[in-house]
Structure formats: structure tokens, C-alpha cells
DSSP file (Angstrom, degrees, kcal/mol; ACC not computed):
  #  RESIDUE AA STRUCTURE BP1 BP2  ACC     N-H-->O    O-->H-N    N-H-->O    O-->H-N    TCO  KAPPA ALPHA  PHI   PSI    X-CA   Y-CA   Z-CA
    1    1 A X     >        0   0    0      0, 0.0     4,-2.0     0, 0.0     6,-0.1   0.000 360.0 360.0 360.0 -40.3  -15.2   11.8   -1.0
    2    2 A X  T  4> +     0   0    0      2,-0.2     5,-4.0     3,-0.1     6,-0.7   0.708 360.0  49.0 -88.4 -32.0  -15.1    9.7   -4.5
    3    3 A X  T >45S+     0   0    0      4,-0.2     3,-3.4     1,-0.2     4,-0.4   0.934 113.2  46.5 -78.2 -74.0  -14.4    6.4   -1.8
    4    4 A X  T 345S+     0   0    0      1,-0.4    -2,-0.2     2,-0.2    -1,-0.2   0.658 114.1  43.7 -23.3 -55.0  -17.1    7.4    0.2
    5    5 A X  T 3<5S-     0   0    0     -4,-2.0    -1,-0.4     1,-0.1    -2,-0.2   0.243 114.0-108.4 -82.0  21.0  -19.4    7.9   -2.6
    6    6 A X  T < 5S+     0   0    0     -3,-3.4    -3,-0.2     2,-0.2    -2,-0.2   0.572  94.4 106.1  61.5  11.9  -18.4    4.4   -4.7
    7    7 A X  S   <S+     0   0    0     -5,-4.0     2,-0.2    -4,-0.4    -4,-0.2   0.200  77.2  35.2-114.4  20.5  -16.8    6.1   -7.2
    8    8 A X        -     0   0    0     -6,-0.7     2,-0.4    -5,-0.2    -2,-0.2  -0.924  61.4-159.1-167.4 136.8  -12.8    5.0   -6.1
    9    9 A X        -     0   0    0     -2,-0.2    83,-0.8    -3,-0.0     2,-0.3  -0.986   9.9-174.3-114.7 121.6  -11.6    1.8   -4.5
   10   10 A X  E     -A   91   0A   0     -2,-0.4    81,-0.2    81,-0.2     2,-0.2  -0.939   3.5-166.9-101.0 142.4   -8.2    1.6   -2.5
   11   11 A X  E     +A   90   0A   0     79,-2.0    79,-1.8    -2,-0.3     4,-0.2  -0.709  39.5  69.0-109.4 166.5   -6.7   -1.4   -1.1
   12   12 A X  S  > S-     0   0    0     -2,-0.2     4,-1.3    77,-0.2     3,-0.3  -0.412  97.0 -57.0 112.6 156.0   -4.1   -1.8    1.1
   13   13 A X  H >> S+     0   0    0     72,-0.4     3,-1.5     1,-0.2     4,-0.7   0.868 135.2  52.4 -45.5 -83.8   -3.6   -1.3    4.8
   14   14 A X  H 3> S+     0   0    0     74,-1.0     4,-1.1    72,-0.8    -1,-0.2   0.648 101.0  67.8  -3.7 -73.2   -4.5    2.6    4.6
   15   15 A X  H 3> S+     0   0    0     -3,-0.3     4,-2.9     1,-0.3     3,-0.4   0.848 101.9  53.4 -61.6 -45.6   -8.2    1.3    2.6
   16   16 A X  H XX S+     0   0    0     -3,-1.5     4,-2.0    -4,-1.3     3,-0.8   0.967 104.0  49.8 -57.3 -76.0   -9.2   -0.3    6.1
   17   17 A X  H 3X S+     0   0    0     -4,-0.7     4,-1.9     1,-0.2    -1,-0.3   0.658 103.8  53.2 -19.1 -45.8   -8.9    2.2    7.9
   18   18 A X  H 3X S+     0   0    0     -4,-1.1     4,-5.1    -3,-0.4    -1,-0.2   0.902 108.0  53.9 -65.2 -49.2  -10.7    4.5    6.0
   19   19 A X  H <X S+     0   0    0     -4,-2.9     4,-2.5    -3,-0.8    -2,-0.2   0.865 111.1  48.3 -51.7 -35.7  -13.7    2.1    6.0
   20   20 A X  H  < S+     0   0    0     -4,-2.0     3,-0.3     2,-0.2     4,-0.2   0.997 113.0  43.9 -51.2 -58.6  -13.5    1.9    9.9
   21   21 A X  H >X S+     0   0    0     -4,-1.9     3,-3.2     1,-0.3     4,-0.9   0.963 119.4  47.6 -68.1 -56.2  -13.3    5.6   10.3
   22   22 A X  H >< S+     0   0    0     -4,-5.1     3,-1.7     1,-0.3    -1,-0.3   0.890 108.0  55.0 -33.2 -54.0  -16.3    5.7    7.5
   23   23 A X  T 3< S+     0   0    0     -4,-2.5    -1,-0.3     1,-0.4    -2,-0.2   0.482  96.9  67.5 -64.5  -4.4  -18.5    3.0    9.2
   24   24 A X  T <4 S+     0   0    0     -3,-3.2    -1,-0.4    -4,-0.2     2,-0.3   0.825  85.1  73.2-110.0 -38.7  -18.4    4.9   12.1
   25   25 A X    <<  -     0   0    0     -3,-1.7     3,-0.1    -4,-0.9     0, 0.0  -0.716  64.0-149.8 -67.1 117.4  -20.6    8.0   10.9
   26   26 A X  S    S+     0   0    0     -2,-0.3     2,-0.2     1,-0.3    -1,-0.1   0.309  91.4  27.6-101.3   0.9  -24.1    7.5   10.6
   27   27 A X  S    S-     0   0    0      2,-0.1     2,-0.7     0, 0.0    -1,-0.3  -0.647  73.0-151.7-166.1 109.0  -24.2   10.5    7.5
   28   28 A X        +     0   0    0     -2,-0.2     2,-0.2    -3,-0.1    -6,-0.0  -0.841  33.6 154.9 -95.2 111.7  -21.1   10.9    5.6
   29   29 A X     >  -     0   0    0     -2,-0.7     4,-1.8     1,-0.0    -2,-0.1  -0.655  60.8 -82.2-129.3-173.1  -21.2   14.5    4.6
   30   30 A X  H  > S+     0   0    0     -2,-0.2     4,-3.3     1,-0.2     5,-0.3   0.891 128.3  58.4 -64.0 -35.4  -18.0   17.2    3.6
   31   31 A X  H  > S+     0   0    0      1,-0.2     4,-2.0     2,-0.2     5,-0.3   0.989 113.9  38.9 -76.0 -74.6  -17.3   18.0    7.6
   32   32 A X  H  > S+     0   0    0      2,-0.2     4,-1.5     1,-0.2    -1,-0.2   0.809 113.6  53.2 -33.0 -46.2  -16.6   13.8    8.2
   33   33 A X  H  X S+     0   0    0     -4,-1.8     4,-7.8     1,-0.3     5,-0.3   0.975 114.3  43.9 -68.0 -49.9  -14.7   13.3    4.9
   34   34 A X  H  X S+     0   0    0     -4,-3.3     4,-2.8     1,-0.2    -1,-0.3   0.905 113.3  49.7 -68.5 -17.0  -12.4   16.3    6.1
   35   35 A X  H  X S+     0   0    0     -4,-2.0     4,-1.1    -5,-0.3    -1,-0.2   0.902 111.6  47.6 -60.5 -35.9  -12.0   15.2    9.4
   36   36 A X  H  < S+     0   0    0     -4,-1.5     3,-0.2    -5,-0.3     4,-0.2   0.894 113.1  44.2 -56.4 -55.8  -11.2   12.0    8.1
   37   37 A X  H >< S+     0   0    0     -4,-7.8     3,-1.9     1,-0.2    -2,-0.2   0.890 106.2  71.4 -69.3 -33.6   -8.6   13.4    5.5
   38   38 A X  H 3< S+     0   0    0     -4,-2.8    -1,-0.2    -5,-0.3    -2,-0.2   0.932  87.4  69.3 -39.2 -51.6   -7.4   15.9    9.0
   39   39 A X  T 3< S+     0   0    0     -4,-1.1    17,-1.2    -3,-0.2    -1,-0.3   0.719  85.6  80.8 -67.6 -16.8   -6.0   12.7   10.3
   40   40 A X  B <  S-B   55   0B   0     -3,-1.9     2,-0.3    -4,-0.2    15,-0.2  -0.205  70.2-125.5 -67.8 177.5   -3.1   12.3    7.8
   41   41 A X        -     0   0    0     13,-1.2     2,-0.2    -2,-0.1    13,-0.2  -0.951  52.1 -34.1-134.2  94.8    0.1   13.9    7.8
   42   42 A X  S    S-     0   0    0     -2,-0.3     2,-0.2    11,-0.1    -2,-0.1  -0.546 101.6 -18.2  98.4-127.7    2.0   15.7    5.7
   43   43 A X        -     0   0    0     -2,-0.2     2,-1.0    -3,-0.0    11,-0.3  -0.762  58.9-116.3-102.7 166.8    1.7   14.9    1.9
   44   44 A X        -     0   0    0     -2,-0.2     2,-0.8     9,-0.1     9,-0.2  -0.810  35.8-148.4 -88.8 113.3    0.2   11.7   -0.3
   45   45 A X  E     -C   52   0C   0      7,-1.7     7,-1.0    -2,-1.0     8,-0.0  -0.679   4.2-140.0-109.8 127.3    2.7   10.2   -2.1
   46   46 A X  E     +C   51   0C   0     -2,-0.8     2,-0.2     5,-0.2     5,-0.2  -0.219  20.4 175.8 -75.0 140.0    2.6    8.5   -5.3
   47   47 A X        -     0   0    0      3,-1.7     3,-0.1    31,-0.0    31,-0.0  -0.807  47.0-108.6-141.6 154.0    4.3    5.5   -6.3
   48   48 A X  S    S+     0   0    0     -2,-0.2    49,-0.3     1,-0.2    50,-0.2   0.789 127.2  34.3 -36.3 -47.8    4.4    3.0   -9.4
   49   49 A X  S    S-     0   0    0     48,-0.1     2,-0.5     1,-0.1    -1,-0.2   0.249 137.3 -70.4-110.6   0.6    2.5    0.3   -7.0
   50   50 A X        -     0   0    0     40,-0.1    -3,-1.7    -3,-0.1    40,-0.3  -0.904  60.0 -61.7 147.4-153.0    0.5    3.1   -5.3
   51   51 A X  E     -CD  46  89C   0     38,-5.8    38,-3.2    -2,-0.5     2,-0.4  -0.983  34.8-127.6-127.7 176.1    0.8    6.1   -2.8
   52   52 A X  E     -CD  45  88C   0     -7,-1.0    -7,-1.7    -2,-0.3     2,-0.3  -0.857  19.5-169.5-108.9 132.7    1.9    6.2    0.9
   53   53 A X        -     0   0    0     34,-2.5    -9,-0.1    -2,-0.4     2,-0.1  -0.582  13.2-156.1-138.8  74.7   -0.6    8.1    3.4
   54   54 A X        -     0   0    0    -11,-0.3   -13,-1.2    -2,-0.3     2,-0.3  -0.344   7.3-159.6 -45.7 127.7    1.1    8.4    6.3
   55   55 A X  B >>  -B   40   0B   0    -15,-0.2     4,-2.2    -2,-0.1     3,-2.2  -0.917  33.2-116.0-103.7 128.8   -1.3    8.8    9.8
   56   56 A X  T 34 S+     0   0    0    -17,-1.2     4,-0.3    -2,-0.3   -16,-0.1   0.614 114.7  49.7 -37.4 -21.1    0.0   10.1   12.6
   57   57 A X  T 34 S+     0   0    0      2,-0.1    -1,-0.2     1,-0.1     4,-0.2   0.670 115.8  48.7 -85.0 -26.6   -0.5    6.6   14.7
   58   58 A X  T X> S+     0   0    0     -3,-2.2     3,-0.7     2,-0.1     4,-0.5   0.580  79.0  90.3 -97.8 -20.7    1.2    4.8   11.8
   59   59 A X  G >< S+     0   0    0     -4,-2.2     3,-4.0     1,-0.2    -2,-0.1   0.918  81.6  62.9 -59.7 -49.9    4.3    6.8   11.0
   60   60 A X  G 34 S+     0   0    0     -4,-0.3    -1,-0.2     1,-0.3    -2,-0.1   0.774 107.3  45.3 -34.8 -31.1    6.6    4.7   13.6
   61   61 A X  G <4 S+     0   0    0     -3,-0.7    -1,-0.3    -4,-0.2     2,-0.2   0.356  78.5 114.8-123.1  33.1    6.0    1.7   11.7
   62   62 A X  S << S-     0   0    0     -3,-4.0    20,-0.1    -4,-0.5    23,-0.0  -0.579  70.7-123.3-107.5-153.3    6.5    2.4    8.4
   63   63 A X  S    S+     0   0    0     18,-0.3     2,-0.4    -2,-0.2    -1,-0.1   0.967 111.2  51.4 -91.0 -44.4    9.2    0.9    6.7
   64   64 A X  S    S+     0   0    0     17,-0.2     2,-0.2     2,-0.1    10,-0.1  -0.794  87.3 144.2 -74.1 115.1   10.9    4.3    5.5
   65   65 A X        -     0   0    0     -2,-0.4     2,-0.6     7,-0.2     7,-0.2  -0.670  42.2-139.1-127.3 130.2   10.7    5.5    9.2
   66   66 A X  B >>> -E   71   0D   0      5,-2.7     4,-5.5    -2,-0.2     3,-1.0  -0.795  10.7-161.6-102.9 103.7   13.3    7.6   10.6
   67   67 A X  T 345S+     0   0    0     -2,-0.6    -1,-0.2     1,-0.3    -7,-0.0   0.461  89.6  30.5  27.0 -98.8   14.6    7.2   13.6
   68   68 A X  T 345S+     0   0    0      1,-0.2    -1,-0.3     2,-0.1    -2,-0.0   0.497 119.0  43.6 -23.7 -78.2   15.9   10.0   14.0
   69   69 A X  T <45S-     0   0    0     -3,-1.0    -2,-0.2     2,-0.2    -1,-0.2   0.757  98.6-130.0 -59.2 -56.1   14.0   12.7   12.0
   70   70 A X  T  <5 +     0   0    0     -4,-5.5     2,-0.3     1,-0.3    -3,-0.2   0.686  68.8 101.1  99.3   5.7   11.1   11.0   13.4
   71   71 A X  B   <S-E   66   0D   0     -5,-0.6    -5,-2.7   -12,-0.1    -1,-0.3  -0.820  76.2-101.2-140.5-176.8    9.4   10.8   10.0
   72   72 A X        -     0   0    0     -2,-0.3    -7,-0.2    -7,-0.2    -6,-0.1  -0.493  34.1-150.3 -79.9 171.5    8.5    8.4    6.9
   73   73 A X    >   +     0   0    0     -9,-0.1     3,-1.3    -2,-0.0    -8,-0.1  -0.638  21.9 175.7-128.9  80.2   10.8    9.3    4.2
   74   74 A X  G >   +     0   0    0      1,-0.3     3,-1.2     2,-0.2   -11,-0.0   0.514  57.3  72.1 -92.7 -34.6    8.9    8.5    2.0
   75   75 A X  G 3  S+     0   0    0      1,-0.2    -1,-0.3    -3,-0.0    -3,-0.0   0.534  89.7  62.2 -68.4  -5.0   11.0    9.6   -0.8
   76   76 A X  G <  S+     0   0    0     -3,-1.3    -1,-0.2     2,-0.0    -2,-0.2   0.314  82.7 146.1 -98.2   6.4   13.2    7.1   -0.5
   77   77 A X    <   +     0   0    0     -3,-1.2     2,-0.6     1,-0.1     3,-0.1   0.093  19.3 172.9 -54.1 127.1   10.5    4.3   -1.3
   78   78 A X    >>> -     0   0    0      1,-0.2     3,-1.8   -31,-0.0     4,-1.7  -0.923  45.5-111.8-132.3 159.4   10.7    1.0   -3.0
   79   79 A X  H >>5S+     0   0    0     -2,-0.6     4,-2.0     1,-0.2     3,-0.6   0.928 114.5  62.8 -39.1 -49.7    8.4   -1.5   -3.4
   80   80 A X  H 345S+     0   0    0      1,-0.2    -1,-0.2     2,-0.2    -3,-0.0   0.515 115.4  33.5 -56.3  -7.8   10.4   -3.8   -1.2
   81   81 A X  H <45S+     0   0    0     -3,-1.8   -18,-0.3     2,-0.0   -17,-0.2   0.308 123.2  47.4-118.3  -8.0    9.9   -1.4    1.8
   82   82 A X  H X<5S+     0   0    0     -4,-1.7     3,-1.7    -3,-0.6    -3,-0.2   0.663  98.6  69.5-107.5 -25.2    6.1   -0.2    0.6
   83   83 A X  T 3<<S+     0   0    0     -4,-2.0    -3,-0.1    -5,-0.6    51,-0.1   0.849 108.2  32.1 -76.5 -19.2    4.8   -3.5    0.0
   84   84 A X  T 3  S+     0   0    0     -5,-0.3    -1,-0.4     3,-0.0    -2,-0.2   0.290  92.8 127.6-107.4  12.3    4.8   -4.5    3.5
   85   85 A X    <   -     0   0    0     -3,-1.7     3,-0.4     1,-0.1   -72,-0.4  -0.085  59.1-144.8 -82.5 153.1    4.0   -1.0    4.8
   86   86 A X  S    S+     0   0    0    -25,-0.2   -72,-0.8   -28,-0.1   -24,-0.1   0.390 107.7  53.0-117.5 -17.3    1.0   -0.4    7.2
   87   87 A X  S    S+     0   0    0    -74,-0.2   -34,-2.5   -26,-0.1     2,-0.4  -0.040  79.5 111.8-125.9  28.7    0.8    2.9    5.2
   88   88 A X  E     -D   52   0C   0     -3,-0.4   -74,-1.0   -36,-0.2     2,-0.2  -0.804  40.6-177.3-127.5 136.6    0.7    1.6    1.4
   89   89 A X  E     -D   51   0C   0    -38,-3.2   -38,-5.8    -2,-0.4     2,-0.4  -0.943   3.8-171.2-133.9 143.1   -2.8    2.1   -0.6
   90   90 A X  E     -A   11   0A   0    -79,-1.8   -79,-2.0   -40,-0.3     2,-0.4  -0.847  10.7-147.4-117.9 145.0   -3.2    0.7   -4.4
   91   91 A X  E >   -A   10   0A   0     -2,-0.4     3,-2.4   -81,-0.2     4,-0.2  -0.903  37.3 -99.6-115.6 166.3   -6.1    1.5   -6.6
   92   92 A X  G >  S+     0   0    0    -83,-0.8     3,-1.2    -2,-0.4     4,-0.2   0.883 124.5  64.5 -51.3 -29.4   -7.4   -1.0   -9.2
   93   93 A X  G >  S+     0   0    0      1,-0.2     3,-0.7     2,-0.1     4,-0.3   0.886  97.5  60.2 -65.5 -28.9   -5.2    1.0  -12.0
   94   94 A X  G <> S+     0   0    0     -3,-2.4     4,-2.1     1,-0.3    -1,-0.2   0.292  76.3  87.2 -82.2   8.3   -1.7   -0.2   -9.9
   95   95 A X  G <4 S+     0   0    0     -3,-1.2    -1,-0.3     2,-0.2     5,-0.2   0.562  83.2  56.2 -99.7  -8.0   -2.3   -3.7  -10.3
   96   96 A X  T X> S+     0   0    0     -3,-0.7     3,-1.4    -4,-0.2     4,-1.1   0.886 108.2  46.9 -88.7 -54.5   -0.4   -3.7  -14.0
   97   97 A X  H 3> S+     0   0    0     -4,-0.3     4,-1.6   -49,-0.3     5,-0.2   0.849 107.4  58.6-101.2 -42.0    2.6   -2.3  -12.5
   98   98 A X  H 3< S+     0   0    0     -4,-2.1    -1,-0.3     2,-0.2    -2,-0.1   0.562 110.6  44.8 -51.6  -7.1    2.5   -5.1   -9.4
   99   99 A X  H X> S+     0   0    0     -3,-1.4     3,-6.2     2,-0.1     4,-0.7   0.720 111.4  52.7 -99.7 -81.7    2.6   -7.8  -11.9
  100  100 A X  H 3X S+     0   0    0     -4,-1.1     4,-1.7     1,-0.4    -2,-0.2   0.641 112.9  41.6 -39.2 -34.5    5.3   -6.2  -13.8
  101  101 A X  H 3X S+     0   0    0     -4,-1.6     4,-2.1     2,-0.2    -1,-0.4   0.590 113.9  52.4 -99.8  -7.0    7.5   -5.7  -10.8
  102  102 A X  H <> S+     0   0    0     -3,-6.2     4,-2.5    -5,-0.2     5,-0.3   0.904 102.8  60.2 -78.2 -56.4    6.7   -9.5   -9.4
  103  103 A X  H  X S+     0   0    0     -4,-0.7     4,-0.8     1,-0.3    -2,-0.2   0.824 116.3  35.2 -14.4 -74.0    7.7  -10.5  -12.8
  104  104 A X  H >X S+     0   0    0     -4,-1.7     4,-1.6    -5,-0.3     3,-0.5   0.830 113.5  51.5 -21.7 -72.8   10.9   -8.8  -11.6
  105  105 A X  H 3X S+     0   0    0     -4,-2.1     4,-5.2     1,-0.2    -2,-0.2   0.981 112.9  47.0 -44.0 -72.9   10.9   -9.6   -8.4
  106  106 A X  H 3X S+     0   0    0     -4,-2.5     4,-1.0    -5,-0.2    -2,-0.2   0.699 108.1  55.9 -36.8 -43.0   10.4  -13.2   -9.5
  107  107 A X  H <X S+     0   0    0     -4,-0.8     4,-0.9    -3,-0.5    -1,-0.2   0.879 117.4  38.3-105.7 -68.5   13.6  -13.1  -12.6
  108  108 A X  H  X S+     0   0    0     -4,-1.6     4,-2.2     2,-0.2     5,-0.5   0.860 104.4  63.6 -81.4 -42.0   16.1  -11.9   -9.8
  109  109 A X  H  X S+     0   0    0     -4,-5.2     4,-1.1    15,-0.2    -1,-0.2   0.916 114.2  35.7 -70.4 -24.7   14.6  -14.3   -7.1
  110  110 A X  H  X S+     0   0    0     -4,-1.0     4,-1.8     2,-0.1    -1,-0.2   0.812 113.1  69.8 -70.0 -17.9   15.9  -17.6   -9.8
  111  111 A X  H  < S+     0   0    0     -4,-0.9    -2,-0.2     2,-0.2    -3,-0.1   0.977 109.1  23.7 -59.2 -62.2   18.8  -15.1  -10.4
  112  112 A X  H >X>S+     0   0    0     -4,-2.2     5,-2.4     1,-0.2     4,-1.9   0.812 114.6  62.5 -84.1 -46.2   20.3  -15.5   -7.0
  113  113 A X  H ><5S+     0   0    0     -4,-1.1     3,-0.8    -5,-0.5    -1,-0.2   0.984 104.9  47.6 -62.8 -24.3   19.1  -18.7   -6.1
  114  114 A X  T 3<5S+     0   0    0     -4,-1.8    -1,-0.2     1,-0.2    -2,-0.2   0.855 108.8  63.0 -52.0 -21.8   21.2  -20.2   -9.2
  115  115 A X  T <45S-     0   0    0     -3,-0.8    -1,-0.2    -5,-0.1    -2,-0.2   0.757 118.3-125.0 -74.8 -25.6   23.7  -17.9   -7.4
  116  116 A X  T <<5 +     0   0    0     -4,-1.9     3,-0.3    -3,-0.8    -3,-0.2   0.721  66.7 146.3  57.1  35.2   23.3  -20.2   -4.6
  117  117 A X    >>< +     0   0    0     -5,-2.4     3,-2.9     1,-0.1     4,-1.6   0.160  15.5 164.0 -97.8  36.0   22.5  -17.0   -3.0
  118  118 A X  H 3>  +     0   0    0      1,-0.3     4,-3.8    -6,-0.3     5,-0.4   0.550  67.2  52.1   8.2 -64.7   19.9  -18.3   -0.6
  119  119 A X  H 3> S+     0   0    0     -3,-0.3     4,-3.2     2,-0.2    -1,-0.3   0.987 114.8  35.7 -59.2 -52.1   19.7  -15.5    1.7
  120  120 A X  H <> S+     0   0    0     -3,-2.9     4,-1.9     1,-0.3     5,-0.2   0.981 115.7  62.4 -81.6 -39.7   19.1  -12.2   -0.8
  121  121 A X  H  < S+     0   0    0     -4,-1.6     3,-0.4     1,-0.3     4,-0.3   0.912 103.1  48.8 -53.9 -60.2   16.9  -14.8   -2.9
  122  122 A X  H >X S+     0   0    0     -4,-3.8     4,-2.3     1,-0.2     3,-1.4   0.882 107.5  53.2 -44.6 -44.0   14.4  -15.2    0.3
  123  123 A X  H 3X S+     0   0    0     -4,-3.2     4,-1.7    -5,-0.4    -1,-0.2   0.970 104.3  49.6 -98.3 -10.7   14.2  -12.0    0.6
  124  124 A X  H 3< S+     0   0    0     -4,-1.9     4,-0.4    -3,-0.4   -15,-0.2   0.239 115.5  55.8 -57.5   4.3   13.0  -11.2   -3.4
  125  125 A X  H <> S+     0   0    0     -3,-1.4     4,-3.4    -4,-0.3     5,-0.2   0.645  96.9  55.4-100.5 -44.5   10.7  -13.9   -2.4
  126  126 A X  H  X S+     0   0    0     -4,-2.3     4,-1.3    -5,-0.3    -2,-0.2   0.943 112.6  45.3 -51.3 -52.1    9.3  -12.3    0.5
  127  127 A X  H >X S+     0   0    0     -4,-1.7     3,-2.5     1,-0.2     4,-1.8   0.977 102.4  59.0 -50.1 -62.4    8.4   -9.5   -1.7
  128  128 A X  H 3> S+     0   0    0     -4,-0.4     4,-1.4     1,-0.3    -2,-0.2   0.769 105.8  56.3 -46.2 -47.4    7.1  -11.2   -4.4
  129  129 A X  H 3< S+     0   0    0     -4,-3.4    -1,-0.3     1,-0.2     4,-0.2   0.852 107.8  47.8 -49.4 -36.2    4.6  -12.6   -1.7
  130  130 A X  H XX S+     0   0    0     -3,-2.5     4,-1.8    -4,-1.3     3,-0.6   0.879 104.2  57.3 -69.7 -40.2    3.7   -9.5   -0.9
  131  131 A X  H 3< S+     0   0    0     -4,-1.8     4,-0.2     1,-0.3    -2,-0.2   0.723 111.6  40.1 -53.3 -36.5    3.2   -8.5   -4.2
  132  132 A X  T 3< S+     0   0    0     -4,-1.4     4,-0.5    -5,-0.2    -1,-0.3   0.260 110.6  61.3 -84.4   5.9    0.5  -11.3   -5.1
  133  133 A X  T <> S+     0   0    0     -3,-0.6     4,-0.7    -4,-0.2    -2,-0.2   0.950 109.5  38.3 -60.4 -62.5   -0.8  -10.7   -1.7
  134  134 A X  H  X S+     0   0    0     -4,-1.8     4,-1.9     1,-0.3    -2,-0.2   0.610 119.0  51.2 -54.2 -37.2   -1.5   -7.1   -3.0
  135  135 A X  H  > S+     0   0    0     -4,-0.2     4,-2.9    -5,-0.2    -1,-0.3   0.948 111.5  47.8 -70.9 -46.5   -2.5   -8.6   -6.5
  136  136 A X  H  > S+     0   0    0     -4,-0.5     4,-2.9     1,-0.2    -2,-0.3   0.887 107.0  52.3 -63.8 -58.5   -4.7  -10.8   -4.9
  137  137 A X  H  X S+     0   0    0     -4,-0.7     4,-1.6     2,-0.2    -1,-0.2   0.796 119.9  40.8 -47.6 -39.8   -6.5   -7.9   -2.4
  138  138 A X  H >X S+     0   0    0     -4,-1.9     4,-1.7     2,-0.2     3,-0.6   0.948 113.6  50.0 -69.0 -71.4   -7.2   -5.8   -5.7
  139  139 A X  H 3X S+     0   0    0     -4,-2.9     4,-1.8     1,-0.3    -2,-0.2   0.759 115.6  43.4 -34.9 -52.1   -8.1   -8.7   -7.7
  140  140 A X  H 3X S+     0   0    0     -4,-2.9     4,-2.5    -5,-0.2     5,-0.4   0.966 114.2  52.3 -56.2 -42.8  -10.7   -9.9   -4.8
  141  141 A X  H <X S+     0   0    0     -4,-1.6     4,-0.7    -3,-0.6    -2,-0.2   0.728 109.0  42.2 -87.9 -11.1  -12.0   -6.6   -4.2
  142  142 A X  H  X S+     0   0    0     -4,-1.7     4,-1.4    -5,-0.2     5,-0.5   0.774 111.9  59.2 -87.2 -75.0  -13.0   -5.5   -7.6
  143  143 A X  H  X S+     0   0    0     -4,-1.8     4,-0.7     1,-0.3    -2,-0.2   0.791 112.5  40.7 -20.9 -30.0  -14.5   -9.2   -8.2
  144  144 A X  H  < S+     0   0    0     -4,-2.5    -1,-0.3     1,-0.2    -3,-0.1   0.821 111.8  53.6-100.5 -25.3  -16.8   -8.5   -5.2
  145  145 A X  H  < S+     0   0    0     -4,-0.7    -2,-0.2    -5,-0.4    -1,-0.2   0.776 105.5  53.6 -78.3   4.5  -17.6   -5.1   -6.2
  146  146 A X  H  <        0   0    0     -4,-1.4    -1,-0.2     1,-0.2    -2,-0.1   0.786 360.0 360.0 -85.3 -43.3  -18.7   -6.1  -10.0
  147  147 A X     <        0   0    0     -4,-0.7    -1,-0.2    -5,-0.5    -2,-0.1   0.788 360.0 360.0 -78.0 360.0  -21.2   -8.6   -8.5
């Protein structure tokens, strides 16, 4: 309701969506917003960098998907598996804790490559992309909503 009304921004794969679903209603009143929220799955779970809102069309690809089970596990979550996630939302408030963990990300990716450790170094770089990707999506999207 609070996105709907201007008063909360999320970014992230999961923030499109919502805007589709939104754009699609010609009067967003409580019956849309819960229909809207109906389309999730199970609980929203909070993270450092952001929560996970698994949709039923989306659990199969996110990165905590099990097989198996047949569900996210969502309790097992790291950044390196969220960041690239079809099912990852940030708010503007998570963007201190995405620098802090590229910082990170970044420290370990010189770590290994001193290591000559090429391979695990690429893939702390690959996050780290993702992580200023993410930085980037907040950063733009408060900048355009201020003007």
C-alpha cells in the first residue's frame, strides 16, 4: 500500500513487478493491493541487503531453489546467491550495507587474485558487479524520485 501510495520505494527484480501488476489497475484501492500481495508465497524475508519475496512463477529460479523440496530456502541466503536473484528487493535504507559488503566483496576479490586464485577471484567479482549494479538501481531511483 505505502509503494502504491509514494510513501516506500523497492528496487530490485521483485520492484518491477510490482509496478507492472500496479500499472495495470486503473484505481488502486485495498482489494488490488491484496490481490497483488495474494500472489506471493510463503513469508518475506529480510536480509542485511534486503528481503526475498518469493512469487509463485519465480520460485524455480531463485538461486536458493531446491530441487528437491521444490522451494527457495531462503534461510540459507547470502548475498552471493540474492544479489543475482529474480526474487531480491532493496529499499533505499539497504544501500549502506551494499557498499559495506562490496567493500568486502572487493578486499577478498585482491585477496585471491594475489593468491593467483583467478577462478574464486572472478567469482567475488561477479558479485561485486552485482552489488554496484544494485547500488547503482537505488542510487538512480531515489535521484529521479527527488527531482
Amino acid at each position: 500500500g505505502r509503494m502504491v501510495q509514494g510513501g516506500l520505494r523497492i528496487y530490485g527484480p521483485v520492484s518491477q513487478f510490482l509496478r507492472e501488476v500496479i500499472e495495470q489497475y486503473e484505481f488502486v484501492g485495498e482489494d488490488e493491493i491484496a490481490e497483488t500481495v495474494d500472489r506471493f508465497i510463503g513469508t518475506i524475508e529480510p536480509h542485511e541487503y534486503g528481503f526475498c519475496l518469493v512469487r509463485p512463477e519465480t520460485v524455480s529460479v531463485a538461486k536458493c531453489y531446491d530441487s528437491q523440496t521444490q522451494i527457495a530456502k531462503t534461510d540459507e541466503a547470502c548475498f552471493e546467491k540474492c544479489s543475482g536473484c529474480a526474487n531480491r528487493a532493496s529499499l533505499p535504507c539497504h544501500a549502506e550495507d551494499i557498499k559495506r559488503l562490496a567493500i568486502s566483496l572487493k578486499t577478498s576479490m585482491d585477496s585471491f587474485k594475489k593468491l593467483d586464485l583467478i577462478p574464486i577471484a572472478d567469482i567475488y567479482e561477479a558479485s561485486l558487479d552485482r552489488a554496484n549494479r544494485a547500488l547503482k538501481e537505488i542510487e538512480d531511483g531515489e535521484s529521479s524520485h527527488e527531482r
